[in-house]
N, CA, C and O atoms as a printed pandas DataFrame, in Angstrom:
     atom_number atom_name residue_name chain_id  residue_number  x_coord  y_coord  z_coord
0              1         N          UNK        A               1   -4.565    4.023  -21.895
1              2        CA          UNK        A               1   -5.807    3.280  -21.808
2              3         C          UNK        A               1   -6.037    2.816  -20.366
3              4         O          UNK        A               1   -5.074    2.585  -19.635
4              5         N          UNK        A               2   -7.737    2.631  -19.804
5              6        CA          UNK        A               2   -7.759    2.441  -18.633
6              7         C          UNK        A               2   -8.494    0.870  -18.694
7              8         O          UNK        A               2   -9.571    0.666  -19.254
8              9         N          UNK        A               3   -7.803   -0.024  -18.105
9             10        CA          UNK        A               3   -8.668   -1.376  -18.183
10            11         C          UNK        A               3   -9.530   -1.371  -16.952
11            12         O          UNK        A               3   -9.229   -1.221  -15.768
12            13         N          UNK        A               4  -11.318   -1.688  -17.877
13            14        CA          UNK        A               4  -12.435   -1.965  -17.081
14            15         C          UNK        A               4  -12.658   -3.383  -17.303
15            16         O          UNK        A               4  -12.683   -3.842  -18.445
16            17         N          UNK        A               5  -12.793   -3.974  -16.446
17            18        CA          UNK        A               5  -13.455   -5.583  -16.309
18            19         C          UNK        A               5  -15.002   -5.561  -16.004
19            20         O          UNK        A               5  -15.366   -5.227  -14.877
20            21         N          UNK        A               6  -16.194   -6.006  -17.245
21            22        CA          UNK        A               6  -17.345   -6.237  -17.067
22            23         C          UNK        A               6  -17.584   -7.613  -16.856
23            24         O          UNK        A               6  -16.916   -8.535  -17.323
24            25         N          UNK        A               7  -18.759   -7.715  -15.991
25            26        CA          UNK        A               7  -19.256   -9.186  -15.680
26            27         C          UNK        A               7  -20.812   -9.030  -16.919
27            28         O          UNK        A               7  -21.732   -8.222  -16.793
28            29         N          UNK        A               8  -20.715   -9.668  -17.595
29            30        CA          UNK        A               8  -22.139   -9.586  -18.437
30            31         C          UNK        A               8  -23.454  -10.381  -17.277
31            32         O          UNK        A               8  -23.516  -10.886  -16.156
32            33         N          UNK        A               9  -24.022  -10.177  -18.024
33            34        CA          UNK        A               9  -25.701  -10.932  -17.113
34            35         C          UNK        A               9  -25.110  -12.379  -17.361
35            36         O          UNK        A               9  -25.407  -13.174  -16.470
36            37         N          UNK        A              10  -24.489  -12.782  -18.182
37            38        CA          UNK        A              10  -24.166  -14.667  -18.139
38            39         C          UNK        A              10  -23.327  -14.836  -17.467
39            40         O          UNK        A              10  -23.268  -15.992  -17.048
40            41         N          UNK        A              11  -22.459  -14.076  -17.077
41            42        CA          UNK        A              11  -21.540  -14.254  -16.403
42            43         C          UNK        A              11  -19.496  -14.082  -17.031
43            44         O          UNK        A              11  -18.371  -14.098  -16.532
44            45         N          UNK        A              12  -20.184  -13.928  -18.423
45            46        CA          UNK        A              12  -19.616  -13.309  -19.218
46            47         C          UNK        A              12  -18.150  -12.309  -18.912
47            48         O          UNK        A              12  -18.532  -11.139  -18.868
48            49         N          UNK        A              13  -17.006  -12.371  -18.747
49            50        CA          UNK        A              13  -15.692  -11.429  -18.300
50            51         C          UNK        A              13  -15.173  -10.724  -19.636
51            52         O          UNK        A              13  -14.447  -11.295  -20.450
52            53         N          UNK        A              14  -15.633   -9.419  -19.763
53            54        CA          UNK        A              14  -14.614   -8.779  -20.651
54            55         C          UNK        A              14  -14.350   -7.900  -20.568
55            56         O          UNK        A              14  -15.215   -7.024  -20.563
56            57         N          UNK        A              15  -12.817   -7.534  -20.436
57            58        CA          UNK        A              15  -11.663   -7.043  -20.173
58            59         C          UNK        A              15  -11.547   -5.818  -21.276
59            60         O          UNK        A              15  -10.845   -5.931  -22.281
60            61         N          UNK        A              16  -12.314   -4.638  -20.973
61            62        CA          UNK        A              16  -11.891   -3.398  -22.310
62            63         C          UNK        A              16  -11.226   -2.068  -21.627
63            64         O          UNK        A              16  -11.446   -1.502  -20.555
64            65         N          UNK        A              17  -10.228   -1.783  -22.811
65            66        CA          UNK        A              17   -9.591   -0.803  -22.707
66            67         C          UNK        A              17  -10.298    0.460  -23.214
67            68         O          UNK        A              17  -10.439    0.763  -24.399
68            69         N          UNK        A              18  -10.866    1.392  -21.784
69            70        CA          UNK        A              18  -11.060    2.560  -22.055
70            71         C          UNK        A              18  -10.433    3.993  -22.148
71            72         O          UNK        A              18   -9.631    4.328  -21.276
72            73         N          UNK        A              19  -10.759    4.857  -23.161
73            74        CA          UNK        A              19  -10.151    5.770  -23.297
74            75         C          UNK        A              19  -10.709    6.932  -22.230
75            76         O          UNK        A              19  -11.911    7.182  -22.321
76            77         N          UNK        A              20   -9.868    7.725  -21.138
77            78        CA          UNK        A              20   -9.499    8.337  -20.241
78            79         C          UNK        A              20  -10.502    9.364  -20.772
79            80         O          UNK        A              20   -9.999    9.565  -21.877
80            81         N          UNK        A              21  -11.840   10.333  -20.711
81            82        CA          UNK        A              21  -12.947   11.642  -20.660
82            83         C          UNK        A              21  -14.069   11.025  -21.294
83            84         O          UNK        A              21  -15.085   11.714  -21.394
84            85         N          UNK        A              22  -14.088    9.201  -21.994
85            86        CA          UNK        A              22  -14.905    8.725  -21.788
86            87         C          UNK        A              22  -15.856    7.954  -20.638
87            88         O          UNK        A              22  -15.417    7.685  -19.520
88            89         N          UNK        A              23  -16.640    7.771  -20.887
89            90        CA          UNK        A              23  -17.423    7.234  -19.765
90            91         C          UNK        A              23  -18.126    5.414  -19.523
91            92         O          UNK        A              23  -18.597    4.724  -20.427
92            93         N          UNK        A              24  -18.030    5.131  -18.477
93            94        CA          UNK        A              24  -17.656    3.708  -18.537
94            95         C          UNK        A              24  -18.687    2.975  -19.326
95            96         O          UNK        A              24  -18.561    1.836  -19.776
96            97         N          UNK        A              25  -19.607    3.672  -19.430
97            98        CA          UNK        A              25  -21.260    3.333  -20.476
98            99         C          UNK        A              25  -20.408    3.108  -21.930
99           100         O          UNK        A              25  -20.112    2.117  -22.598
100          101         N          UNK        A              26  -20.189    4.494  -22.045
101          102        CA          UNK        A              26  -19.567    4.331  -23.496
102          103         C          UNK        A              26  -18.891    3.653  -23.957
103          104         O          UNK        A              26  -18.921    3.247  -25.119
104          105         N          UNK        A              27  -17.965    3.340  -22.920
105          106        CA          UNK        A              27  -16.594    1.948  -23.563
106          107         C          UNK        A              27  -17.819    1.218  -23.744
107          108         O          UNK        A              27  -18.106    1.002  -24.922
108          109         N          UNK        A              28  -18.841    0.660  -22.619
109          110        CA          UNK        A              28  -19.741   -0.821  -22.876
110          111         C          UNK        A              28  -20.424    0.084  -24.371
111          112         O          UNK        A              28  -19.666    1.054  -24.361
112          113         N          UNK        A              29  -20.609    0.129  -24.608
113          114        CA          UNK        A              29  -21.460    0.006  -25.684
114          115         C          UNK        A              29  -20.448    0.071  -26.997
115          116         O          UNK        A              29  -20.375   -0.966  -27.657
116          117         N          UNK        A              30  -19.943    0.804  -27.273
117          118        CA          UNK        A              30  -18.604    0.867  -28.220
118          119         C          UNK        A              30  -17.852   -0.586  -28.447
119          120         O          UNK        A              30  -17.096   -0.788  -29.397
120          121         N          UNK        A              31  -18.126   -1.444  -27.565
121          122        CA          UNK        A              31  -17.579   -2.653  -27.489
122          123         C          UNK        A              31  -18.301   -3.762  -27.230
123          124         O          UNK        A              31  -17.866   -4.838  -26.819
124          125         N          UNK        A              32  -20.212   -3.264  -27.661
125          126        CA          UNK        A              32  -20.680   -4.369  -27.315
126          127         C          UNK        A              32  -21.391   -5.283  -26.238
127          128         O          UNK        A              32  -22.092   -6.279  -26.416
128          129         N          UNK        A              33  -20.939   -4.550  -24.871
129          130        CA          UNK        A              33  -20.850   -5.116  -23.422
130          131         C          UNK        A              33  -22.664   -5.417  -23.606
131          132         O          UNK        A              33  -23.467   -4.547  -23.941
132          133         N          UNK        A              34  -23.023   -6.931  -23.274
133          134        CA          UNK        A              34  -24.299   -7.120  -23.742
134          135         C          UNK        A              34  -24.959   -6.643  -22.401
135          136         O          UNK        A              34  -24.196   -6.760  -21.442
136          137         N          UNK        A              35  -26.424   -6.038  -22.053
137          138        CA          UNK        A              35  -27.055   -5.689  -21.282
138          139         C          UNK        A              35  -26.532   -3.980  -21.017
139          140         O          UNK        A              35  -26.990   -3.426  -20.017
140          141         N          UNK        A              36  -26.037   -3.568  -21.492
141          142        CA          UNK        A              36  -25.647   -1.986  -21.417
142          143         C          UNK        A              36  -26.799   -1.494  -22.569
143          144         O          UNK        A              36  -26.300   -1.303  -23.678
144          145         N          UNK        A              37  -28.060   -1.293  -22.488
145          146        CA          UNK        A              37  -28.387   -0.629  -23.377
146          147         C          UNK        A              37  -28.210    0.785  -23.209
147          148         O          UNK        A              37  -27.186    1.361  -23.577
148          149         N          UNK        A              38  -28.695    1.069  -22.937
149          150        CA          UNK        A              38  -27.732    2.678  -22.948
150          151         C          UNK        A              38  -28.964    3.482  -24.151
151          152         O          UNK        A              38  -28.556    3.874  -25.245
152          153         N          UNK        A              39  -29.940    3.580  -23.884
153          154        CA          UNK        A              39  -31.297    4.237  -24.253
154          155         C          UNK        A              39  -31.394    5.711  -24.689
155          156         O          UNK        A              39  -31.683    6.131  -25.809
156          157         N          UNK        A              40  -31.016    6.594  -23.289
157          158        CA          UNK        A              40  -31.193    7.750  -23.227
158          159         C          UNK        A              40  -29.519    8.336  -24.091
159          160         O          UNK        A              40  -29.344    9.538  -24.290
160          161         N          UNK        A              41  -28.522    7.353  -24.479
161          162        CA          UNK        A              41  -27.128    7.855  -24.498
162          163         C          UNK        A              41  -26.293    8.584  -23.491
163          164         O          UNK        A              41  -25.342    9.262  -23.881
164          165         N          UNK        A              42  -26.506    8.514  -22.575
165          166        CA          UNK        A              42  -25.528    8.599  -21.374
166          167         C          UNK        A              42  -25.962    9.994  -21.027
167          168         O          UNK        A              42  -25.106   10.808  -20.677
168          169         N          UNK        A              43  -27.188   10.320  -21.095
169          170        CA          UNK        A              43  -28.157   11.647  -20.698
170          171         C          UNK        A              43  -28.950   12.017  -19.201
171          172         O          UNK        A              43  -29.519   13.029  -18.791
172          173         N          UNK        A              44  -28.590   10.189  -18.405
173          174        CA          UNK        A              44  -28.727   10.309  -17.138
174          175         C          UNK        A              44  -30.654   10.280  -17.253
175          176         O          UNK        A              44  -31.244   11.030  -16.476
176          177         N          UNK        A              45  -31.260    9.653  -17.948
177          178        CA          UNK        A              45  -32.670    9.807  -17.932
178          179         C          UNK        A              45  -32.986    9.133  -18.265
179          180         O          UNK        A              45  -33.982    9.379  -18.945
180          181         N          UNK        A              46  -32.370    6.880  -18.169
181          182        CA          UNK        A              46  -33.228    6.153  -18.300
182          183         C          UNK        A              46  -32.666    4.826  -17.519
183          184         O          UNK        A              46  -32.817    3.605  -17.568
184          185         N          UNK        A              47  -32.140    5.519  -16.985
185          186        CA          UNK        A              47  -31.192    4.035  -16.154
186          187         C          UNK        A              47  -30.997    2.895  -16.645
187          188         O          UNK        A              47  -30.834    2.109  -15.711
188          189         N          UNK        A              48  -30.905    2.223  -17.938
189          190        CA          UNK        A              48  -30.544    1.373  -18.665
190          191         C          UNK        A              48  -28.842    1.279  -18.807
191          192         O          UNK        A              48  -28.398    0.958  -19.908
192          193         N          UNK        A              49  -28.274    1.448  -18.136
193          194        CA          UNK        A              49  -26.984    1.567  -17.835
194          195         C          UNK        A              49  -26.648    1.408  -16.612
195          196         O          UNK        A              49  -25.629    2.015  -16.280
196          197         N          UNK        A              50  -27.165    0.793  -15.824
197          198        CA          UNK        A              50  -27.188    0.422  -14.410
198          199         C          UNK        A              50  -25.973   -0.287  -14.363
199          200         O          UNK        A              50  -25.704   -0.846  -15.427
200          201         N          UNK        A              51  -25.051   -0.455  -13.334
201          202        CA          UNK        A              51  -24.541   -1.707  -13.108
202          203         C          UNK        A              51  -24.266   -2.055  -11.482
203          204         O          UNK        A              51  -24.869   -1.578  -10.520
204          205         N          UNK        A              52  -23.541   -2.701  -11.477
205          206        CA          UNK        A              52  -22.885   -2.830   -9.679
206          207         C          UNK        A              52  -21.541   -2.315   -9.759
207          208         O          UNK        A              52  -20.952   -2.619  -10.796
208          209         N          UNK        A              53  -20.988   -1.703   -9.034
209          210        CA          UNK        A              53  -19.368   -1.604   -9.217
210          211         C          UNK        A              53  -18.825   -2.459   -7.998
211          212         O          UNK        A              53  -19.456   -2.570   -6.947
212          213         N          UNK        A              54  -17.779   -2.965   -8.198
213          214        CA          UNK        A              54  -17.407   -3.971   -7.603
214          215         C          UNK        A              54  -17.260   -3.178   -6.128
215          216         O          UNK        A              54  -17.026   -1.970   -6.171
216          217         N          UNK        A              55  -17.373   -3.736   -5.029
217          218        CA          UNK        A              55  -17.587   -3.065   -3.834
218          219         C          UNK        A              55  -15.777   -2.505   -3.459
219          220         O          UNK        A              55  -15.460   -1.377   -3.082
220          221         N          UNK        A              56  -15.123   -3.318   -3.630
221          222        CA          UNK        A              56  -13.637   -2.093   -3.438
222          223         C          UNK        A              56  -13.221   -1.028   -4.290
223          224         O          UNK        A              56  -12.057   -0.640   -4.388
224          225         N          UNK        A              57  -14.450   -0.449   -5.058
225          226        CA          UNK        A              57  -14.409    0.416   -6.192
226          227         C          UNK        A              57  -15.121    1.623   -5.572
227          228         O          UNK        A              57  -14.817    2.781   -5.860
228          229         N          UNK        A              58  -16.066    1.295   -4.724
229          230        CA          UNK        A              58  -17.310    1.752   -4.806
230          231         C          UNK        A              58  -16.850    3.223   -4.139
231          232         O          UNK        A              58  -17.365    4.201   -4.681
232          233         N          UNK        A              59  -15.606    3.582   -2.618
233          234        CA          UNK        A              59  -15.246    4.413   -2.079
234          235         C          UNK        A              59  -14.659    5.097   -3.316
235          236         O          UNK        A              59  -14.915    6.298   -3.392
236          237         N          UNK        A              60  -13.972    4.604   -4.234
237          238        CA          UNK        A              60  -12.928    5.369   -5.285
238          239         C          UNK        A              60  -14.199    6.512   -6.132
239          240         O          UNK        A              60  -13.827    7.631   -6.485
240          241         N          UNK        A              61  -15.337    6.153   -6.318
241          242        CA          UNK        A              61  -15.458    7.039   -7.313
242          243         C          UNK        A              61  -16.220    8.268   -6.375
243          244         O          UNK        A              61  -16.456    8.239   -5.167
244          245         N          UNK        A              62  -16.456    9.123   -7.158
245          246        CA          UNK        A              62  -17.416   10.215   -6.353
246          247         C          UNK        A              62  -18.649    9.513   -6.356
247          248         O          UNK        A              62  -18.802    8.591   -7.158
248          249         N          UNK        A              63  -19.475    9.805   -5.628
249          250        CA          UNK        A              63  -20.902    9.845   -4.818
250          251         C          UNK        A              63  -21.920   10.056   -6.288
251          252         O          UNK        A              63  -21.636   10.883   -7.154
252          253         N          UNK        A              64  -22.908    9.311   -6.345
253          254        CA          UNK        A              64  -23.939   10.114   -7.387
254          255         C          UNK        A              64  -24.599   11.110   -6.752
255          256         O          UNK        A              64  -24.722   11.380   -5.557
256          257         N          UNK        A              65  -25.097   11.730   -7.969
257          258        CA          UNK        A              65  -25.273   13.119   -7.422
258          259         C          UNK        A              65  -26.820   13.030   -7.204
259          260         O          UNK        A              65  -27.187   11.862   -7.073
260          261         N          UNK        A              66  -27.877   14.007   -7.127
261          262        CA          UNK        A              66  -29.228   13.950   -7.174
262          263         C          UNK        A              66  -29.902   13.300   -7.645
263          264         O          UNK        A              66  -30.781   12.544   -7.229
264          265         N          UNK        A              67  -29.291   13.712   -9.195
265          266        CA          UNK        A              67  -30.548   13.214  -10.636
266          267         C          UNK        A              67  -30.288   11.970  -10.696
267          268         O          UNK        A              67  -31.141   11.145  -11.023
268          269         N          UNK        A              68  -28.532   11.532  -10.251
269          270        CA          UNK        A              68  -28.009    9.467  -10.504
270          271         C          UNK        A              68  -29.095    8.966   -9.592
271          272         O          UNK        A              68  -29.983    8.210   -9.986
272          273         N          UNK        A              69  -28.979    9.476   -8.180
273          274        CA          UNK        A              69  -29.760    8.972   -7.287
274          275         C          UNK        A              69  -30.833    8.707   -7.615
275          276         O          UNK        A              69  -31.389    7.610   -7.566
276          277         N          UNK        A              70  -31.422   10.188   -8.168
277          278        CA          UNK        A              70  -33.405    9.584   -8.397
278          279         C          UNK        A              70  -33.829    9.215   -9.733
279          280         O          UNK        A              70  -34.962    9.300  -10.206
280          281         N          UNK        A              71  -32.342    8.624  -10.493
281          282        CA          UNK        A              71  -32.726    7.675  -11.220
282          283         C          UNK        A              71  -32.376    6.186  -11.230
283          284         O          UNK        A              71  -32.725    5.318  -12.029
284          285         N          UNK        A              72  -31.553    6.100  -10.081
285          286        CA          UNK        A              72  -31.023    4.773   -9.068
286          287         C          UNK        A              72  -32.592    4.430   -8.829
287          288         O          UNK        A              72  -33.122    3.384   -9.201
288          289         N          UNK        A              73  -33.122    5.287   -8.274
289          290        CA          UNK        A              73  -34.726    4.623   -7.883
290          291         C          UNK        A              73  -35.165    3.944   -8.703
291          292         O          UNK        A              73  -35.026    2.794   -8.288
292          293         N          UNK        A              74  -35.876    3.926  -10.154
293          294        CA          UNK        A              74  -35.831    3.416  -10.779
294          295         C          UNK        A              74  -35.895    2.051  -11.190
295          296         O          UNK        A              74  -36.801    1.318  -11.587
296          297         N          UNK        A              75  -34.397    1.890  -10.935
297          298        CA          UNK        A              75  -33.766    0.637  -11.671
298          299         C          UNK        A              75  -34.755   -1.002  -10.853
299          300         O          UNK        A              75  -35.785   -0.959  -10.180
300          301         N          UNK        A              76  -33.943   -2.248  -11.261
301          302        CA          UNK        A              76  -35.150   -3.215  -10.788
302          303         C          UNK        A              76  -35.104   -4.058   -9.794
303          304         O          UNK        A              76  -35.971   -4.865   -9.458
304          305         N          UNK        A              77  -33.666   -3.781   -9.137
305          306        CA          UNK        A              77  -32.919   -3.900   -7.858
306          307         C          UNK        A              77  -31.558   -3.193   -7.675
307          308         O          UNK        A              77  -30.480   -3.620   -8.089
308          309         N          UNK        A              78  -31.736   -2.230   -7.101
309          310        CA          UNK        A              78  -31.115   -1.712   -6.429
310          311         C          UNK        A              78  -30.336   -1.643   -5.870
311          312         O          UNK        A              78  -30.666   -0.887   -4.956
312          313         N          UNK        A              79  -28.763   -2.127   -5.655
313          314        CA          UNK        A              79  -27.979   -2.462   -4.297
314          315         C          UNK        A              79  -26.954   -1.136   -4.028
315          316         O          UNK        A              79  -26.556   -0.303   -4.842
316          317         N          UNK        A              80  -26.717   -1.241   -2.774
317          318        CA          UNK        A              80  -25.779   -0.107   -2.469
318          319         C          UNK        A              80  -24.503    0.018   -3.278
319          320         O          UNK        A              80  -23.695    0.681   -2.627
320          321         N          UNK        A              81  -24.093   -0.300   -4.249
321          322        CA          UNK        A              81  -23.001   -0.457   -4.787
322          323         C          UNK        A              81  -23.670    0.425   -6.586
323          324         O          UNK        A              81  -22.950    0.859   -7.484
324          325         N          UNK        A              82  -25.127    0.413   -6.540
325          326        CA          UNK        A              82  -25.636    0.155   -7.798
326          327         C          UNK        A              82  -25.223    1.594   -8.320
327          328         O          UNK        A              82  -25.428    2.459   -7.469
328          329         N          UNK        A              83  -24.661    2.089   -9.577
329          330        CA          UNK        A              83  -24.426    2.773   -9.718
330          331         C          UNK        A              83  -24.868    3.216  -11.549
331          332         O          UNK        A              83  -24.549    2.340  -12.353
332          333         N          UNK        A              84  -25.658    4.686  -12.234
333          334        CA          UNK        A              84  -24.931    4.538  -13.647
334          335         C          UNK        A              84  -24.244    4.245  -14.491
335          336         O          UNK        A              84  -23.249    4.634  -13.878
336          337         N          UNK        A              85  -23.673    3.744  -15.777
337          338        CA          UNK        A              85  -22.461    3.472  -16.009
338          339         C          UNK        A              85  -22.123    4.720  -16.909
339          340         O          UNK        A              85  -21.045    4.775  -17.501
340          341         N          UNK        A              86  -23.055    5.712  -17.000
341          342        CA          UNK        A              86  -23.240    6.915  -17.827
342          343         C          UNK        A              86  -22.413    8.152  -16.852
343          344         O          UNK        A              86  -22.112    9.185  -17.450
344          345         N          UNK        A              87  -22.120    8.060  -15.639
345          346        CA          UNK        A              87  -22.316    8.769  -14.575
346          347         C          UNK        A              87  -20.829    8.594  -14.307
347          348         O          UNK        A              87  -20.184    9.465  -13.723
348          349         N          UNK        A              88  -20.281    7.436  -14.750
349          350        CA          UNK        A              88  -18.943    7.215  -13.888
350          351         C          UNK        A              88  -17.686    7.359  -15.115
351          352         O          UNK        A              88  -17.334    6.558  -15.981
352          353         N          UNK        A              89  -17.370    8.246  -14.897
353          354        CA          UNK        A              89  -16.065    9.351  -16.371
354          355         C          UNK        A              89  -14.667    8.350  -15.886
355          356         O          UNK        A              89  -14.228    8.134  -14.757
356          357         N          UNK        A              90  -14.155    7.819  -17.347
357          358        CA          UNK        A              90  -12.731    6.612  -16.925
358          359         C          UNK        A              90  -11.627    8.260  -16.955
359          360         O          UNK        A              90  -11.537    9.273  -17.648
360          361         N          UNK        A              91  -10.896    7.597  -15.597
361          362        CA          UNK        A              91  -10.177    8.333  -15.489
362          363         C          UNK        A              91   -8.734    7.086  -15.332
363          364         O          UNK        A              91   -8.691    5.861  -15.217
364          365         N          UNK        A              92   -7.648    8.231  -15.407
365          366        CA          UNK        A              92   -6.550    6.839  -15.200
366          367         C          UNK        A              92   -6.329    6.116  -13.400
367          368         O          UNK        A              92   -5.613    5.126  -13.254
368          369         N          UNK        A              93   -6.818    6.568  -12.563
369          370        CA          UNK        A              93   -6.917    5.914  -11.561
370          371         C          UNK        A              93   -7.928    5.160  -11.373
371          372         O          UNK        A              93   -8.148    4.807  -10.214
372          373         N          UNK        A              94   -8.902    4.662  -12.550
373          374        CA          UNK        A              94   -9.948    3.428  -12.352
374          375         C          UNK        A              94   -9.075    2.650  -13.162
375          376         O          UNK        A              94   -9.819    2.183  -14.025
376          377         N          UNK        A              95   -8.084    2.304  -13.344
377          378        CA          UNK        A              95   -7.537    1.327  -14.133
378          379         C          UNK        A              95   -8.124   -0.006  -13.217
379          380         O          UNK        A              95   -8.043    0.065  -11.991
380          381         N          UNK        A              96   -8.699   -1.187  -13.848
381          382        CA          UNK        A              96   -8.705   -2.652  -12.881
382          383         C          UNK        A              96  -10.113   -2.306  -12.187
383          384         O          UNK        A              96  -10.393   -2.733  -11.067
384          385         N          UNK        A              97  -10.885   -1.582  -12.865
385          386        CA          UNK        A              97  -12.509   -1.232  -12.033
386          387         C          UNK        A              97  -13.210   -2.405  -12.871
387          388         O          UNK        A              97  -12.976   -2.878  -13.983
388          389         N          UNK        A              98  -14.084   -2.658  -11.969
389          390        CA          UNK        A              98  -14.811   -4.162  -12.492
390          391         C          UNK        A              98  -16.246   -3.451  -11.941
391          392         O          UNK        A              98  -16.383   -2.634  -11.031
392          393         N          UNK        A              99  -17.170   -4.003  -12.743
393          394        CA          UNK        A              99  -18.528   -4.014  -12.659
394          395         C          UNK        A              99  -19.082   -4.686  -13.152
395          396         O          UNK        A              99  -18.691   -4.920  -14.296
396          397         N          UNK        A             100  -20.475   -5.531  -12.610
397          398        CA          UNK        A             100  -21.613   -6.370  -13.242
398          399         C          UNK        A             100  -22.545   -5.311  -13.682
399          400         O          UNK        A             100  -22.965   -4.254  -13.212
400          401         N          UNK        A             101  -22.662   -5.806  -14.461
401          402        CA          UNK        A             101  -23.875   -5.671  -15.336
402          403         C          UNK        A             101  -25.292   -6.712  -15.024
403          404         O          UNK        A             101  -25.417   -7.893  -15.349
404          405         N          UNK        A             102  -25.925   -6.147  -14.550
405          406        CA          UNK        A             102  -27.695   -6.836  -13.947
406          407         C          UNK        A             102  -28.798   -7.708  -15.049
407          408         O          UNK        A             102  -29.207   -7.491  -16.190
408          409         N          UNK        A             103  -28.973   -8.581  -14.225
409          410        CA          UNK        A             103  -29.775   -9.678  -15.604
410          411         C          UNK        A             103  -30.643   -8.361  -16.086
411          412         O          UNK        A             103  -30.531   -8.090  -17.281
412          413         N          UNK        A             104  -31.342   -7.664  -15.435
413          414        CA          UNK        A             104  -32.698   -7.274  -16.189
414          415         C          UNK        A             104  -32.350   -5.513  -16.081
415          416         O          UNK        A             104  -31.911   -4.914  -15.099
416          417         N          UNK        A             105  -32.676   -5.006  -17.301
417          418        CA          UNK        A             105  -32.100   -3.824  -17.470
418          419         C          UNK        A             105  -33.633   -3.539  -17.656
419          420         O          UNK        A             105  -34.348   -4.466  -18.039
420          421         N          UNK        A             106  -34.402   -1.776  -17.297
421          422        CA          UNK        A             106  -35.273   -1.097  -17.231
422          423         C          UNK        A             106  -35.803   -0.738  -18.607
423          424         O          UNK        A             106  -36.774    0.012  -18.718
């Protein structure tokens, strides 16, 4: 199991164990993570899965690709860190990856 730490929109900390070819959307929703709606189902076509990844995370994962990007546009602020949560696959070297989750989801 890979432990992800979410920050909810309240401020909310919870600590879930994801399973390794899932994707970090999916643990949030499988578990609840409030503000993950997750619309399109992790289809990359509604950015409702936005989050921040914590900025010493941000070098670890790969780059979004085109379609993350021009659906990064989108979202209702933006920050350089802002990333899918549909987009980012738990692998066992994100063990201890933390991300907020944004008051206002699209």
């Amino acid at each position: 199991m890979v432990r992800i730490t979410y920050i909810e929109p309240d401020g909310t900390v919870r600590e879930i164990d994801a399973v390794p070819g899932q994707t970090v959307m999916e643990a949030a929703v499988d578990n609840n993570v409030e503000g993950i709606i997750a619309e399109c189902g992790g289809a990359c076509s509604c950015a409702t899965c936005h989050v921040y990844v914590d900025p010493e995370w941000v070098e670890r994962l790969p780059p979004p690709d085109a379609q993350e990007d021009g659906m990064l546009d989108c979202v209702i602020e933006r920050r350089p860190t802002s990333r899918l949560s549909c987009q980012i696959e738990v692998r066992e070297e994100l063990d201890g990856l933390r991300v907020t989750v944004p008051e206002a989801q699209i």
